[in-house]
Every structure is written in structure tokens, then in C-alpha cells.
C-alpha positions, 0 to 999 in steps of 0.5 A: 728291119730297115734303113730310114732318114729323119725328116730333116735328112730326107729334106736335105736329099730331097733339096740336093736331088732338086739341085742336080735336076736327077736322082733316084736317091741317096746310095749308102754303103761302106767301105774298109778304112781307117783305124777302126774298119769301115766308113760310111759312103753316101753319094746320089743314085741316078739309078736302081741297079739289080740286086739293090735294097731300095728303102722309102722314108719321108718319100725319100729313096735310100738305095743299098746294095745287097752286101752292104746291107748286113753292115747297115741294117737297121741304120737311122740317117739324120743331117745335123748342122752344128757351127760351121760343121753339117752333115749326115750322122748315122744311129747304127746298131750295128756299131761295136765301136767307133774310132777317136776321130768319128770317122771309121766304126767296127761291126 
């Protein structure tokens, strides 16, 4: 499987690595957090490091690192705007069940 961006998600990387002037792509990950878990962690890579998955979508890197990747195999990454609220939303189908709050899942 893979991890891919919608083309949506991927111009707004793109247009946020445009702005800091560097970046070899977006670094996702997870981490142990609230009440259901794991929580998704997406911050800019500046750098490819040994033993990372790199995935291409919309000429867009995403960068995972190898343990992340059981957790998030198969994850489709979208940028919604809705009101005042924007952000990444992920289609995990990993996901056994998500918290009340929308901020942490279960595998």
C-alpha cells in the first residue's frame, strides 16, 4: 500500500514548503496521547533520514519513518477548510476507533 495526499492537501504543502524557502516534504508519524491512544503528527522534513518511507503524491513527498508505517499504511491525507477551522484530515484504515474530541484513534 501507500500513503498518499489529495491534490488539495498536496498544494497546500507545497505552498507552505514554498514559504519557509526548504523542504524535502511533509513528515507524518504518531504518537501515544489521549484517550483513545495515538495521535497523528505532521510537521515539514528538511531531510530524508535512513530507514524513512518516502511516498510521492501530487509531486509532493510524504516522509514516514519505518515504525510509523504499520500505524499508517494505507492513509489518505486531505486539507479541509470548514468556517474558521482548516487542517489535515486523515482516511486511515487502520482506524478501530476514534476519540469524542477527534483528537487521538486506536489501531
Amino acid at each position: 500500500m501507500a500513503i498518499t495526499l489529495t491534490e488539495k492537501a498536496a498544494d497546500r504543502v507545497r505552498s507552505f514548503i514554498d514559504k519557509r524557502g526548504k523542504g524535502a516534504g511533509l513528515r507524518l508519524g504518531v504518537k501515544n496521547v489521549g484517550c483513545s491512544g495515538k495521535a497523528y503528527v505532521v510537521e515539514y522534513a528538511d531531510s530524508i533520514e535512513p530507514g524513512d518511507q518516502v511516498f510521492e503524491s501530487h509531486g509532493v513527498k510524504v516522509i514516514i519513518s519505518a515504525t510509523n508505517l504499520v500505524f499508517l499504511d494505507g492513509t489518505e491525507i486531505d486539507y479541509e477548510r470548514e468556517g474558521l477551522s482548516e487542517g489535515f484530515k486523515f482516511r486511515n484504515p487502520n482506524e478501530k476507533a476514534r476519540c469524542g474530541c477527534g483528537e487521538s484513534f486506536s489501531i
